[in-house]
PDB file of N, CA, C and O in Angstrom:
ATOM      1  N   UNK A   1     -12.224 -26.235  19.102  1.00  0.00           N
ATOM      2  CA  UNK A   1     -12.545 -25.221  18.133  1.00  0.00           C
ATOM      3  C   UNK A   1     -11.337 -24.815  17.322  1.00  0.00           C
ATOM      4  O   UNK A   1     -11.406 -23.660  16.902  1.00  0.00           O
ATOM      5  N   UNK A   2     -10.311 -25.449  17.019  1.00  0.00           N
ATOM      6  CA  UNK A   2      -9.396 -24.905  16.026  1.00  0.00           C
ATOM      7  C   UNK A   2      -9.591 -24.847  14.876  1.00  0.00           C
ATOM      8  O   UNK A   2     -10.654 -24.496  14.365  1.00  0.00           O
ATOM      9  N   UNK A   3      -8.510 -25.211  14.246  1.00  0.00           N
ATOM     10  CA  UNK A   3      -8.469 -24.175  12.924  1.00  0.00           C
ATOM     11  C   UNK A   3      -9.955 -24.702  12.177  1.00  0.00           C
ATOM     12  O   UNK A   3     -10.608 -25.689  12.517  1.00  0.00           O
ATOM     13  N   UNK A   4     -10.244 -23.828  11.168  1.00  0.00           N
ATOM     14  CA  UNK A   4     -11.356 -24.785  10.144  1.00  0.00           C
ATOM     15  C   UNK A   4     -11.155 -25.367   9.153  1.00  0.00           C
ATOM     16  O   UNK A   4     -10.333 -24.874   8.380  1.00  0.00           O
ATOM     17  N   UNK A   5     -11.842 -26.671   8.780  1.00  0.00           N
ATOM     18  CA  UNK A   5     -11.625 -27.841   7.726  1.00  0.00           C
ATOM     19  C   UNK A   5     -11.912 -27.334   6.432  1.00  0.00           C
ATOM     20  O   UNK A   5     -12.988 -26.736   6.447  1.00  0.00           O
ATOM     21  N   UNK A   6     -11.359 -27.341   5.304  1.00  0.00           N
ATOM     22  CA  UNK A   6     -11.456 -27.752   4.422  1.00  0.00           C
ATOM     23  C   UNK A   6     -12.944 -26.960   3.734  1.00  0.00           C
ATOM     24  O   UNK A   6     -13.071 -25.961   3.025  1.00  0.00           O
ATOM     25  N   UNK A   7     -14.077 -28.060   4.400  1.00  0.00           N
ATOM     26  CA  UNK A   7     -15.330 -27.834   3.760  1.00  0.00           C
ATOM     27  C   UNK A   7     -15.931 -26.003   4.412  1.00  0.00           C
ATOM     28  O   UNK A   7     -16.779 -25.310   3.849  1.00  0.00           O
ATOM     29  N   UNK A   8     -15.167 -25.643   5.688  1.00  0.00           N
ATOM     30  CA  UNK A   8     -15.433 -24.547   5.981  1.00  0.00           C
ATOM     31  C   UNK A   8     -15.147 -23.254   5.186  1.00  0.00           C
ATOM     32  O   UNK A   8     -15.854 -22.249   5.106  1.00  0.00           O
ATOM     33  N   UNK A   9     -14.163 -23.464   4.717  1.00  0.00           N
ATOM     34  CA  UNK A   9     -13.325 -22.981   3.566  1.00  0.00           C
ATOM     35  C   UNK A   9     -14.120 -22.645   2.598  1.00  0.00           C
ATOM     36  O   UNK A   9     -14.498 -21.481   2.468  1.00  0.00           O
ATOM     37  N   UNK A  10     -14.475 -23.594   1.804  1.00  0.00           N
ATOM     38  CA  UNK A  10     -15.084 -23.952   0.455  1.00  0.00           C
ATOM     39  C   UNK A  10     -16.779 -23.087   0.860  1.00  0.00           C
ATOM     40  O   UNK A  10     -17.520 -22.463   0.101  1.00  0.00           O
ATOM     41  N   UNK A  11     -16.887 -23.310   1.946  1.00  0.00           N
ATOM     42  CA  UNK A  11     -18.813 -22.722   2.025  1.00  0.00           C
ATOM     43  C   UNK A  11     -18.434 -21.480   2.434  1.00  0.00           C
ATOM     44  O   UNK A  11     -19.402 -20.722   2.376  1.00  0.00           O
ATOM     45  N   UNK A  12     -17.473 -20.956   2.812  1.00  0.00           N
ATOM     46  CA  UNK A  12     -17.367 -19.481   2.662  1.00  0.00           C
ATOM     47  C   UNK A  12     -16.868 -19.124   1.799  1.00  0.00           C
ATOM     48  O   UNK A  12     -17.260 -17.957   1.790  1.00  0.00           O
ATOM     49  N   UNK A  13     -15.994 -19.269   0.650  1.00  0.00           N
ATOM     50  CA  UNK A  13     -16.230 -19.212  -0.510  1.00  0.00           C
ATOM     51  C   UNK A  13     -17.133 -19.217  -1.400  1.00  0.00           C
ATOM     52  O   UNK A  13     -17.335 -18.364  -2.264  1.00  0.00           O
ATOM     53  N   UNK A  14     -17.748 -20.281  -1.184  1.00  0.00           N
ATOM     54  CA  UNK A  14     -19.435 -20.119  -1.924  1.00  0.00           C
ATOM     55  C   UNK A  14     -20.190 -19.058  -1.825  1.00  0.00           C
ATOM     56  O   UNK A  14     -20.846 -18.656  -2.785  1.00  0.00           O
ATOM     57  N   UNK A  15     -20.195 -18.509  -0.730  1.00  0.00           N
ATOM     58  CA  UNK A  15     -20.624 -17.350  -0.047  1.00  0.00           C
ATOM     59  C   UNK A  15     -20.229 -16.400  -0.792  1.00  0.00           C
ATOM     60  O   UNK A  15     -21.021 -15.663  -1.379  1.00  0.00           O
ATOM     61  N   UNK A  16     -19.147 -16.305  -0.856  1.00  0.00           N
ATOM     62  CA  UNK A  16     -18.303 -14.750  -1.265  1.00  0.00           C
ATOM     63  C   UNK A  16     -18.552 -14.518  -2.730  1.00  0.00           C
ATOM     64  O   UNK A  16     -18.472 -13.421  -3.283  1.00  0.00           O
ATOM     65  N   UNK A  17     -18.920 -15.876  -3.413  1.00  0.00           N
ATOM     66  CA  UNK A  17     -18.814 -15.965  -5.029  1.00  0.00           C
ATOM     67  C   UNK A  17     -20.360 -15.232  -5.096  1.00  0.00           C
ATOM     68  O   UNK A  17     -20.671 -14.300  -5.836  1.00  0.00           O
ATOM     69  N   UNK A  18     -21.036 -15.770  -4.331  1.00  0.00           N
ATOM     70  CA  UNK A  18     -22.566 -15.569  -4.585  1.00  0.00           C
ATOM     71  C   UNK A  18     -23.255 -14.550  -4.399  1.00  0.00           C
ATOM     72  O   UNK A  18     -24.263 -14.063  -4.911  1.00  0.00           O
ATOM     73  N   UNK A  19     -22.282 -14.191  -3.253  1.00  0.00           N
ATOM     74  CA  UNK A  19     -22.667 -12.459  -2.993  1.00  0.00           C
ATOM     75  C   UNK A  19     -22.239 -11.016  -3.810  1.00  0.00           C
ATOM     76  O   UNK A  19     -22.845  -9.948  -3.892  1.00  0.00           O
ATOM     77  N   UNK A  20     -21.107 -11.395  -4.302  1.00  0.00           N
ATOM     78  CA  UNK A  20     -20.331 -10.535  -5.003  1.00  0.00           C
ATOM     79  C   UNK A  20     -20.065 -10.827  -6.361  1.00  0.00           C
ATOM     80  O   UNK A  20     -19.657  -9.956  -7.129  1.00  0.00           O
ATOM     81  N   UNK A  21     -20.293 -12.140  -6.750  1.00  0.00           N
ATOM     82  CA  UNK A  21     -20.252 -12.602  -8.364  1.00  0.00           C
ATOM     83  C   UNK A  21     -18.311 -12.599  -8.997  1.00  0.00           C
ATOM     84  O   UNK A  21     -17.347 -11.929  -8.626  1.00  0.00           O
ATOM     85  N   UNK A  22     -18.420 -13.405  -9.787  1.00  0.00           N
ATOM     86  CA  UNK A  22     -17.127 -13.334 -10.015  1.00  0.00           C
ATOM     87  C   UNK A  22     -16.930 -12.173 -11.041  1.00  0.00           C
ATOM     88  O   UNK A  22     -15.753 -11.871 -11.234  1.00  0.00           O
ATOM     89  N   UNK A  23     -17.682 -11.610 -11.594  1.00  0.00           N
ATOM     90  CA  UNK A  23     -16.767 -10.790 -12.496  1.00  0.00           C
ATOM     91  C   UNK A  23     -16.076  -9.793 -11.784  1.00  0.00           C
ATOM     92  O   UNK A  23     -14.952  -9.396 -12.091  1.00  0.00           O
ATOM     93  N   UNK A  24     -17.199  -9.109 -10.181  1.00  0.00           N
ATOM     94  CA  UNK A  24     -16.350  -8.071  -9.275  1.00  0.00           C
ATOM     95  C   UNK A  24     -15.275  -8.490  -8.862  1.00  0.00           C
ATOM     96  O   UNK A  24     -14.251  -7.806  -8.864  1.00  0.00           O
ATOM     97  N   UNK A  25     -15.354  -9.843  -8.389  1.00  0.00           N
ATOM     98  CA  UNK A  25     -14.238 -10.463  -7.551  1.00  0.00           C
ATOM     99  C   UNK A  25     -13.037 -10.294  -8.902  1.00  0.00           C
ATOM    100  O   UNK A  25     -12.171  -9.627  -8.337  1.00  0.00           O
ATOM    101  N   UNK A  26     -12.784 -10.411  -9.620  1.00  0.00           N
ATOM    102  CA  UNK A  26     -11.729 -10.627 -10.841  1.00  0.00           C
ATOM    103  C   UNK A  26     -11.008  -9.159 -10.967  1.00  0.00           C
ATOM    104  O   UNK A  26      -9.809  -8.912 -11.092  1.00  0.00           O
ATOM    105  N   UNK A  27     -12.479  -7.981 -10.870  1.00  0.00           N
ATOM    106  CA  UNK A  27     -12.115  -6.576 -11.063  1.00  0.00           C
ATOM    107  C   UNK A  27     -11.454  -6.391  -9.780  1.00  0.00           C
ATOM    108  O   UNK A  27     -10.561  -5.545  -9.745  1.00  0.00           O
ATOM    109  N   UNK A  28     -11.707  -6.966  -8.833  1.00  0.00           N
ATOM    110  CA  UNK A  28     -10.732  -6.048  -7.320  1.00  0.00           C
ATOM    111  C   UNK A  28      -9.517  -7.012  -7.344  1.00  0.00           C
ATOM    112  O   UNK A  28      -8.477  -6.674  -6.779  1.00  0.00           O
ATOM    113  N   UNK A  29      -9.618  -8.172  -7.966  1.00  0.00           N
ATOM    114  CA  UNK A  29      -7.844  -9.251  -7.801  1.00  0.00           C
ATOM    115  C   UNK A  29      -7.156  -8.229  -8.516  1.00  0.00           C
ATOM    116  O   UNK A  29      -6.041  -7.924  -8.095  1.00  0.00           O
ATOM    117  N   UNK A  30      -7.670  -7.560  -9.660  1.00  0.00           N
ATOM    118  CA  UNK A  30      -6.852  -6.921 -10.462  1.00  0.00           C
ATOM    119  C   UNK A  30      -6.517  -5.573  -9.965  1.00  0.00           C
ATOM    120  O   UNK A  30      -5.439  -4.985 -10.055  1.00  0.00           O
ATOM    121  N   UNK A  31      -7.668  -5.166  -9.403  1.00  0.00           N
ATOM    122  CA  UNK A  31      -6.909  -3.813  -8.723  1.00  0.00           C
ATOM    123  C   UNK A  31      -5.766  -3.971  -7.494  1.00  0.00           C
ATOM    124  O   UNK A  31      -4.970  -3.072  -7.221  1.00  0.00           O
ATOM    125  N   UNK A  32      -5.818  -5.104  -6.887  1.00  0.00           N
ATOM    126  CA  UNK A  32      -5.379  -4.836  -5.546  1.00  0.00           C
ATOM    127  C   UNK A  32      -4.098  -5.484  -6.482  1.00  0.00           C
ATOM    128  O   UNK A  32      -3.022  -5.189  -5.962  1.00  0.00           O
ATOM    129  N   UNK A  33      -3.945  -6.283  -7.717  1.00  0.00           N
ATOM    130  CA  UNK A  33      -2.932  -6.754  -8.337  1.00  0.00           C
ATOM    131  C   UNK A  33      -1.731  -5.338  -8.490  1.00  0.00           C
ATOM    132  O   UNK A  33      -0.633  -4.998  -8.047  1.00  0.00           O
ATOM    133  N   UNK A  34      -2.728  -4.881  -9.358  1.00  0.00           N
ATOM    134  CA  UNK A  34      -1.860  -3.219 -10.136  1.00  0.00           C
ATOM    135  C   UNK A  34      -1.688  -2.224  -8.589  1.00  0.00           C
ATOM    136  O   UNK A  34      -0.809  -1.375  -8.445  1.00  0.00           O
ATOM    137  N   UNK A  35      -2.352  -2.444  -7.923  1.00  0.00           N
ATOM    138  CA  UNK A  35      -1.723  -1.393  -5.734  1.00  0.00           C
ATOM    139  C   UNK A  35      -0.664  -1.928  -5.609  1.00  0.00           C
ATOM    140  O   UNK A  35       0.139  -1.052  -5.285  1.00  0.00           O
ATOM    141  N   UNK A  36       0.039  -3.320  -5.710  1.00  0.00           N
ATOM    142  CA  UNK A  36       0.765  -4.036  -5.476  1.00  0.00           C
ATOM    143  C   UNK A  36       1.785  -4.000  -6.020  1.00  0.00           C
ATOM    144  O   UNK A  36       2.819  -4.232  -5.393  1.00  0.00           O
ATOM    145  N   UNK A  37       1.801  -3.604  -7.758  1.00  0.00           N
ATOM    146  CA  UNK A  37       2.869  -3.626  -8.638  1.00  0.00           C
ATOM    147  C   UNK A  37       2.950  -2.169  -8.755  1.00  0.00           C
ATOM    148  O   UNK A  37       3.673  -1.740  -9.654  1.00  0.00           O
ATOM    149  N   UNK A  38       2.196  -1.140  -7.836  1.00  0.00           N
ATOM    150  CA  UNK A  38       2.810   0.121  -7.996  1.00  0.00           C
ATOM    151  C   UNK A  38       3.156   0.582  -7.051  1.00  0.00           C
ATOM    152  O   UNK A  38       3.616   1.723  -7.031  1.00  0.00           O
ATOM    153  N   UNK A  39       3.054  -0.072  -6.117  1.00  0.00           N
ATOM    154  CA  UNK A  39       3.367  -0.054  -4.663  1.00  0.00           C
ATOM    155  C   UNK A  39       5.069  -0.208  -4.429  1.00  0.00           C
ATOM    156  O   UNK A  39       5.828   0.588  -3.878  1.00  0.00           O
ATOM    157  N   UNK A  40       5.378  -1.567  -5.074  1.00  0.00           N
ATOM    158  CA  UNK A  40       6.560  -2.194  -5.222  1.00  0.00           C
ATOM    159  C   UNK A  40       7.202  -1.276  -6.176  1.00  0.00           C
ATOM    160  O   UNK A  40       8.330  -1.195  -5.690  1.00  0.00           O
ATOM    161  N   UNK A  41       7.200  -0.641  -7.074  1.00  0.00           N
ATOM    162  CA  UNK A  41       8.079   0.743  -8.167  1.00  0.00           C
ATOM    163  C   UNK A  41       8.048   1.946  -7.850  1.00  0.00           C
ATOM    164  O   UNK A  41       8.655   2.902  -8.333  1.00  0.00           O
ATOM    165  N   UNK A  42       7.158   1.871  -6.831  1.00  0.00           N
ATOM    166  CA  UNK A  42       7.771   3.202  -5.670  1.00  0.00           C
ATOM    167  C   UNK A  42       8.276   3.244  -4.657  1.00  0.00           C
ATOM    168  O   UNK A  42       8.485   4.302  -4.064  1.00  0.00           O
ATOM    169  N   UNK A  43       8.699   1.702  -4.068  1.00  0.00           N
ATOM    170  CA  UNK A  43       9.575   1.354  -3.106  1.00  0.00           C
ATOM    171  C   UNK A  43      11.015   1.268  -4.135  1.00  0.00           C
ATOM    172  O   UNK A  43      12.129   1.662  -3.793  1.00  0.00           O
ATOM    173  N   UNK A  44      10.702   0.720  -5.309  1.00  0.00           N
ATOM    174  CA  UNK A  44      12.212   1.016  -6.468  1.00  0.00           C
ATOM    175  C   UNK A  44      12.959   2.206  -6.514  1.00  0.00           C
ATOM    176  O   UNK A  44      14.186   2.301  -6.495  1.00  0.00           O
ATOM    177  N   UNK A  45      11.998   3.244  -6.586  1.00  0.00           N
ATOM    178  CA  UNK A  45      12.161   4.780  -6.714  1.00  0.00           C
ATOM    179  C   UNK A  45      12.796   5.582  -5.688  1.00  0.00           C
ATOM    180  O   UNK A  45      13.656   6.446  -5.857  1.00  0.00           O
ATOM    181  N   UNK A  46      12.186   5.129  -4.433  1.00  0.00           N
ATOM    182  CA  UNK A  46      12.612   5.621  -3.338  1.00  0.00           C
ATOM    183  C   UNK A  46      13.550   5.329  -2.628  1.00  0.00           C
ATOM    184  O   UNK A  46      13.880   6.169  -1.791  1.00  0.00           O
ATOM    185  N   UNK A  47      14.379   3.930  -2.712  1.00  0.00           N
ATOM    186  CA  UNK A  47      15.862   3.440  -2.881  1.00  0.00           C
ATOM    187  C   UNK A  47      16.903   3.411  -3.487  1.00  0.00           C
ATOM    188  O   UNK A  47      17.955   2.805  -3.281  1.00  0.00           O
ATOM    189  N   UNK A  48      16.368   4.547  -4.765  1.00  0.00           N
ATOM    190  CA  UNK A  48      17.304   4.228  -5.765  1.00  0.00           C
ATOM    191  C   UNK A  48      18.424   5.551  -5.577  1.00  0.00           C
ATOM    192  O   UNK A  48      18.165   6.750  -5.681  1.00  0.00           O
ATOM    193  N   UNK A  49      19.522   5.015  -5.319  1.00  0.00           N
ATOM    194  CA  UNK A  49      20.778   6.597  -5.368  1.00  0.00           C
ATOM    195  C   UNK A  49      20.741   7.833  -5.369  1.00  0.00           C
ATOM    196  O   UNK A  49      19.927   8.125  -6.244  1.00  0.00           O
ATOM    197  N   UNK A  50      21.099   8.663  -4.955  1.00  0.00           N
ATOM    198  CA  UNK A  50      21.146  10.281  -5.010  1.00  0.00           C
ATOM    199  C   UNK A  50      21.514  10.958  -6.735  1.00  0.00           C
ATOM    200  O   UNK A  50      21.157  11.750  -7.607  1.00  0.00           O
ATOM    201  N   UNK A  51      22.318  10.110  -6.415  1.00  0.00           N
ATOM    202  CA  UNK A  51      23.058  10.090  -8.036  1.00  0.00           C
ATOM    203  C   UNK A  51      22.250  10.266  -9.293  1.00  0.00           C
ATOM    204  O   UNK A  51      22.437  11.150 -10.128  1.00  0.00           O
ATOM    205  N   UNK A  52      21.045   9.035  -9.347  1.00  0.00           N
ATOM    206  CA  UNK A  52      20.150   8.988 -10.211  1.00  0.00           C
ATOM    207  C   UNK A  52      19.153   9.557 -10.626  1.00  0.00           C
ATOM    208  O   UNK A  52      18.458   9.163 -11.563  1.00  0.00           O
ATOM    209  N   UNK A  53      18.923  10.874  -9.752  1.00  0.00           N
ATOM    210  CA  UNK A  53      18.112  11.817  -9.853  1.00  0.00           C
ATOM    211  C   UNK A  53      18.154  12.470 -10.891  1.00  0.00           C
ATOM    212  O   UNK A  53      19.270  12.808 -11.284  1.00  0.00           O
ATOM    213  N   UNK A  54      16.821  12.905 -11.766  1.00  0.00           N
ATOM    214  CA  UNK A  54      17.140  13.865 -12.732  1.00  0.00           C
ATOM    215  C   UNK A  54      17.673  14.934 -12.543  1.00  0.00           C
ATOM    216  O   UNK A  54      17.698  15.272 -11.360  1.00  0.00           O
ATOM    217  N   UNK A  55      18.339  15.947 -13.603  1.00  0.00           N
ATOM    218  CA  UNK A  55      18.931  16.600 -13.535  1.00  0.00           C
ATOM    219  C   UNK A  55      18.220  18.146 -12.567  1.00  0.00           C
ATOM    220  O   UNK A  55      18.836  18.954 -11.873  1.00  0.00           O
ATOM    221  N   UNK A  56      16.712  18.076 -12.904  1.00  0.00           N
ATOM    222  CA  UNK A  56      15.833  19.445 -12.783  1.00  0.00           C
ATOM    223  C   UNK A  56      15.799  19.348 -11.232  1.00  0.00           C
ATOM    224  O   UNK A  56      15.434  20.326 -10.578  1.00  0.00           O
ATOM    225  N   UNK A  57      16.259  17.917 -10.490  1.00  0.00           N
ATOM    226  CA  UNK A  57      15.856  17.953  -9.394  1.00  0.00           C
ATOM    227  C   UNK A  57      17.065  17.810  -8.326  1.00  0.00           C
ATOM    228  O   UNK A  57      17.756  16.814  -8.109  1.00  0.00           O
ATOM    229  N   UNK A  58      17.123  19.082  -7.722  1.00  0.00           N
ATOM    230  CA  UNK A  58      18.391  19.684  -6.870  1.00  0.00           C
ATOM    231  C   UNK A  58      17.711  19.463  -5.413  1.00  0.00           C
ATOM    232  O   UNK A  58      16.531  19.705  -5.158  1.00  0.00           O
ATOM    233  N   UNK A  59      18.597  18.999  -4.579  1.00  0.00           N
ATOM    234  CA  UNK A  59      18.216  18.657  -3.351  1.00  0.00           C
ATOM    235  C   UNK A  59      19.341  19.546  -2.140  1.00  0.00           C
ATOM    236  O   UNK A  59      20.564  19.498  -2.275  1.00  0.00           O
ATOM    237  N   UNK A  60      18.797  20.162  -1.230  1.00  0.00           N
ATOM    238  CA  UNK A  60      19.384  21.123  -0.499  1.00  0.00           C
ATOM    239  C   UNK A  60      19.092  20.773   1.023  1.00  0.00           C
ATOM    240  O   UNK A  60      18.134  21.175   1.684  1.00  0.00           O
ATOM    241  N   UNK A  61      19.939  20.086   1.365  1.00  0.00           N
ATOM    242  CA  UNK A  61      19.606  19.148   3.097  1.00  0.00           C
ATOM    243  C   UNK A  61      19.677  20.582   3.839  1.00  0.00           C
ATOM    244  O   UNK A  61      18.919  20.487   4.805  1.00  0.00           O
ATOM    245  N   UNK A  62      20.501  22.411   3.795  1.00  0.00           N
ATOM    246  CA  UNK A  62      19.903  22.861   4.804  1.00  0.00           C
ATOM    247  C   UNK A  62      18.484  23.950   4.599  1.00  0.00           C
ATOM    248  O   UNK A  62      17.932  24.511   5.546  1.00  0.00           O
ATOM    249  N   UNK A  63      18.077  24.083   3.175  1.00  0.00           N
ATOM    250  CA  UNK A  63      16.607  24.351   2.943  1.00  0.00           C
ATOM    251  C   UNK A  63      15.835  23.259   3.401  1.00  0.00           C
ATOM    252  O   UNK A  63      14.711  23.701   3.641  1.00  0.00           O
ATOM    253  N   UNK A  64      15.899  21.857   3.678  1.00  0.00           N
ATOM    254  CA  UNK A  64      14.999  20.715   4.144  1.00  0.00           C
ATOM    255  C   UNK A  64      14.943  21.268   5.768  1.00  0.00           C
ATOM    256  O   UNK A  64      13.925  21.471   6.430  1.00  0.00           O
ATOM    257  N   UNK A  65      16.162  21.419   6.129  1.00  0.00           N
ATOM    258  CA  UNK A  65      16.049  21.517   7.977  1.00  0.00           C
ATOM    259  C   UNK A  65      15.477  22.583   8.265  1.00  0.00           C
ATOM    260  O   UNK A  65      14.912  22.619   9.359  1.00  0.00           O
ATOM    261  N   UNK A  66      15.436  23.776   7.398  1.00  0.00           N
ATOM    262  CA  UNK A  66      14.354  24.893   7.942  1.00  0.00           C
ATOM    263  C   UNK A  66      13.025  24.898   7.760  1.00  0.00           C
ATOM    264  O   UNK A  66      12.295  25.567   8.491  1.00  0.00           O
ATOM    265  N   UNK A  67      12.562  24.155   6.769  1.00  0.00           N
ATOM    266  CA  UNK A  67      11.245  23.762   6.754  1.00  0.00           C
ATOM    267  C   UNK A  67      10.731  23.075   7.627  1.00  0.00           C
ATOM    268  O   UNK A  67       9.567  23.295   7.958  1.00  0.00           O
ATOM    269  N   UNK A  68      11.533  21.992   8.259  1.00  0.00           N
ATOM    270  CA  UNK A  68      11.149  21.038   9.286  1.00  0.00           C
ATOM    271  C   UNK A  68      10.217  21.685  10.630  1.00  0.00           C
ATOM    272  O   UNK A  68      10.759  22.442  11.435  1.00  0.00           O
ATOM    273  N   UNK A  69       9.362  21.453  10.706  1.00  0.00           N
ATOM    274  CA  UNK A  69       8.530  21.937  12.019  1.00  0.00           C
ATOM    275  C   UNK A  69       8.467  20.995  13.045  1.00  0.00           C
ATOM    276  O   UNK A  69       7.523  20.218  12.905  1.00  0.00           O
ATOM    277  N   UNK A  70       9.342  20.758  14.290  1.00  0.00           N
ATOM    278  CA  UNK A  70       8.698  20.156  15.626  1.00  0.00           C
ATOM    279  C   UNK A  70       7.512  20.423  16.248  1.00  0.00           C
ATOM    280  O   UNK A  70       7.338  21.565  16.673  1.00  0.00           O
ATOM    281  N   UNK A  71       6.634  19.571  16.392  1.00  0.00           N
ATOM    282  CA  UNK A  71       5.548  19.437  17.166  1.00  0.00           C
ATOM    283  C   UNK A  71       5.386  19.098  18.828  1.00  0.00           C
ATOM    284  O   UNK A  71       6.201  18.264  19.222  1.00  0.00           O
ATOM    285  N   UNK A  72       4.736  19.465  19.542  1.00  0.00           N
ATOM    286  CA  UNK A  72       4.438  18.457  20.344  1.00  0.00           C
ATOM    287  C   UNK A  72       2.951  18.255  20.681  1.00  0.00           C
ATOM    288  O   UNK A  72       2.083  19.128  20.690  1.00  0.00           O
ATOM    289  N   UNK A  73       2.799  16.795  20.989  1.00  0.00           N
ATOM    290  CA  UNK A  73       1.137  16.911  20.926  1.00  0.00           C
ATOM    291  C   UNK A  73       0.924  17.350  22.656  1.00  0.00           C
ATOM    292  O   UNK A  73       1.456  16.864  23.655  1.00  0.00           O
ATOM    293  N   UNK A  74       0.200  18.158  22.554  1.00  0.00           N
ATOM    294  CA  UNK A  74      -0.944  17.987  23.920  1.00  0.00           C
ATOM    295  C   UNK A  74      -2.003  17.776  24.267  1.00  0.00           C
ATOM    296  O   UNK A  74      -2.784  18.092  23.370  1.00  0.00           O
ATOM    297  N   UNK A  75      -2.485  17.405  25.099  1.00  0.00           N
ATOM    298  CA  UNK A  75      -3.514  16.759  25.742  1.00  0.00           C
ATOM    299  C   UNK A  75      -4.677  17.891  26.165  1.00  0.00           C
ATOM    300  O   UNK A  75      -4.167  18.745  26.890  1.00  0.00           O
ATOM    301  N   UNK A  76      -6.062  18.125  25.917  1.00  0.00           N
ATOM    302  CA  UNK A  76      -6.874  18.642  26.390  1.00  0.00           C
ATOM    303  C   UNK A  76      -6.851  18.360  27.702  1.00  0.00           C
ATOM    304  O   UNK A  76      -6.524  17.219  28.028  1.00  0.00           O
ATOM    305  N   UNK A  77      -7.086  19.037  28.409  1.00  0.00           N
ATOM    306  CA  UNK A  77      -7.894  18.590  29.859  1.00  0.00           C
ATOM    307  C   UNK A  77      -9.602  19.290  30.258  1.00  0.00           C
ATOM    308  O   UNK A  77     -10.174  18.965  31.299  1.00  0.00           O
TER     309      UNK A  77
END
């Protein structure tokens, strides 16, 4: 039972075309296209220097640590 051939491939494909039609299939390549390319420019954003920050946006590491709330989870019994 390993992998599947070729023609297994192709008839589940057939499948997928027939059920869903290609124009949907084209509309979700493209969405999951544009999740992908905005996905990746907010991984840009979020690596990019301290430095490069606009000006309006002031960052204060000990206003961050008092906001911080520890949790701990517990367990019903």
């Amino acid at each position: 039972m390993g992998s599947f051939s070729i023609w297994h491939w192709l008839i589940v494909l057939l499948i997928v075309v027939m059920v869903f039609g290609t124009k949907k299939l084209r509309n979700m390549g493209s969405d999951l296209g544009g999740a992908v390319k905005g996905f990746k420019d907010g991984m840009k954003d979020g690596a990019a220097p301290a430095e490069d920050k606009p000006a309006g946006q002031v960052t204060n590491a000990a206003a961050a640590e008092k906001t911080t709330i520890d949790v701990e989870a517990k367990t019903k019994s």
